[in-house]
C-alpha positions as CSV (number, residue, x, y, z in Angstrom):
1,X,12.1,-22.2,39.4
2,X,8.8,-23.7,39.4
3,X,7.3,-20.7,41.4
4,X,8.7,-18.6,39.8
5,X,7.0,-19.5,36.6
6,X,3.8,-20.3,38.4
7,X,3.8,-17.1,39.5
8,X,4.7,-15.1,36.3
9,X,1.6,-16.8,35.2
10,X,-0.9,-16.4,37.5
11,X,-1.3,-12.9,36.4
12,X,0.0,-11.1,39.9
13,X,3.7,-10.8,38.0
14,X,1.6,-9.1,35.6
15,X,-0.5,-6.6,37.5
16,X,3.0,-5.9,39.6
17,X,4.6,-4.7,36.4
18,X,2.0,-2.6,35.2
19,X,2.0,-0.8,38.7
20,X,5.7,-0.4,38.6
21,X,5.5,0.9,35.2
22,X,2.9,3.6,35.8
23,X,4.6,4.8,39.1
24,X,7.8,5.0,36.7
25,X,6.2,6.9,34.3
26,X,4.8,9.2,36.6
27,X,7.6,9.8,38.2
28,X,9.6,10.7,35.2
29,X,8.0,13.1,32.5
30,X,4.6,12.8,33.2
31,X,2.0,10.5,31.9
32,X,1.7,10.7,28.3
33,X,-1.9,12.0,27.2
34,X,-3.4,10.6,24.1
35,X,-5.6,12.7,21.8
36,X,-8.0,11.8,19.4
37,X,-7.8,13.8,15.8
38,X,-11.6,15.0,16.9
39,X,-10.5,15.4,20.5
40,X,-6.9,17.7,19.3
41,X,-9.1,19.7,17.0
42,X,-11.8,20.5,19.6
43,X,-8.8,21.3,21.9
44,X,-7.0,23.6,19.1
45,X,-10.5,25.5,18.9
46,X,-11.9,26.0,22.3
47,X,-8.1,25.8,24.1
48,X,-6.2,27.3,20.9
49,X,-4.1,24.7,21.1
50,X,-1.7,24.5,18.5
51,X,-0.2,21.5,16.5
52,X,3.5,20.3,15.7
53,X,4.1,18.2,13.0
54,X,7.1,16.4,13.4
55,X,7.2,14.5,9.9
56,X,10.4,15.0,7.5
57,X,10.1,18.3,5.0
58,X,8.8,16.2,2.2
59,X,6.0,14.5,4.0
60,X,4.7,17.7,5.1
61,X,5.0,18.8,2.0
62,X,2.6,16.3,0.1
63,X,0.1,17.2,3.0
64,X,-0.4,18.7,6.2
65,X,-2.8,20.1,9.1
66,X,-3.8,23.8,8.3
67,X,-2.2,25.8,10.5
68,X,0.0,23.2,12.1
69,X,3.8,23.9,12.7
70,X,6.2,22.1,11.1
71,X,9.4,20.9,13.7
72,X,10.6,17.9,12.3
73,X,11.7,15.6,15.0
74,X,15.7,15.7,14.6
75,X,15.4,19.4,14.3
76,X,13.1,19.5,17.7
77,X,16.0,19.3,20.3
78,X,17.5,22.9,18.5
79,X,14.3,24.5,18.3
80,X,12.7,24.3,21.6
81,X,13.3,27.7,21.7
82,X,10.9,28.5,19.5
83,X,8.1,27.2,21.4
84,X,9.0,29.3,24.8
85,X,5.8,31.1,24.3
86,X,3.5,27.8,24.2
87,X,5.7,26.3,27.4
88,X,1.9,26.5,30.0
89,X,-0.4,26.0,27.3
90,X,-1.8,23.1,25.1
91,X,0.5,21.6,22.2
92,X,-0.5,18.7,20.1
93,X,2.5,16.5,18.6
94,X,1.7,15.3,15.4
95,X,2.8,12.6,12.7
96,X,1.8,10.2,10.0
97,X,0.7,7.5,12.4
98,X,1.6,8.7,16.2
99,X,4.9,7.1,17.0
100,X,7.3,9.5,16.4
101,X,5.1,12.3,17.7
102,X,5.1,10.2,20.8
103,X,9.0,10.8,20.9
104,X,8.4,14.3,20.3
105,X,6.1,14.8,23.7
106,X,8.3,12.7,25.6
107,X,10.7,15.6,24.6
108,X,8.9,18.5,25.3
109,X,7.3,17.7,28.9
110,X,10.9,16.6,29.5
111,X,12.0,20.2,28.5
112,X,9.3,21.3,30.9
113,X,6.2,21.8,29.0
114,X,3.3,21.5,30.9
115,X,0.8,20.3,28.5
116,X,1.5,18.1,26.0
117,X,-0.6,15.4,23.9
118,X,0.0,12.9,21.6
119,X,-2.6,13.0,18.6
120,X,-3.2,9.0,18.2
121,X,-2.4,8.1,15.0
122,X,-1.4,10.9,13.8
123,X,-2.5,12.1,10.3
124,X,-3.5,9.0,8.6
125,X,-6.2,9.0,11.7
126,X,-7.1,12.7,10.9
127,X,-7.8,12.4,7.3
128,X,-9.7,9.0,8.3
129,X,-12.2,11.4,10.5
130,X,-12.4,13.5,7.6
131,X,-10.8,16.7,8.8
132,X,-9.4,19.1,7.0
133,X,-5.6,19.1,5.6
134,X,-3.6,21.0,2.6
């Protein structure tokens, strides 16, 4: 038992777990890319990439990214259908703060779309940066 703990500390458990994880990810879905709200809109731009929010009907009501779609998350499953078109091309998941976006991608490169990024912290980080919203 003393090994054992020795050797969870010395940091090897550590660096072990980390490789397992990444080779476990990989192997799934994909790795899970992370935009910035300055990196997605230069991507929407020069890409035309487009933007899903997947915040609840009132939330995107109070605000939202121009030009964004709105797919809230429980609804995402039933409408993947509507996204066939964007299935090889750049799509940006968006929330308030980035975690239930991160759901959302896990979803759709699961699905089998190809190119899919989480926007880091979502649209609290967007209006942060000062970009535009409505």
């Amino acid at each position: 038992m003393r090994n054992l703990v020795k050797y969870c500390g010395s940091g090897v458990f550590a660096a072990l777990l980390w490789a397992l994880t990444s080779v476990a990810v990989q192997a799934g879905t994909g790795v899970a890319v992370v935009v910035s709200p300055q990196q997605a809109a230069t991507l929407r731009s020069n890409q035309k990439a487009i933007i899903i929010d997947v915040r609840e009907e009132s939330e995107w009501q109070e605000q939202h990214i121009p030009g964004a779609l709105h797919i809230p998350l429980g609804q995402l499953a039933n409408r993947l259908g509507e996204l066939d078109a964007y299935k090889h091309k750049p799509i940006i998941m968006q929330c308030r703060s980035g975690k239930r976006s991160a759901a959302a991608q896990a979803s759709l490169k699961a699905a089998g779309f190809t190119e899919v990024y989480n926007m880091e912290g979502g649209l609290m980080a967007w209006q942060a940066q000062g970009l535009a919203t409505e």
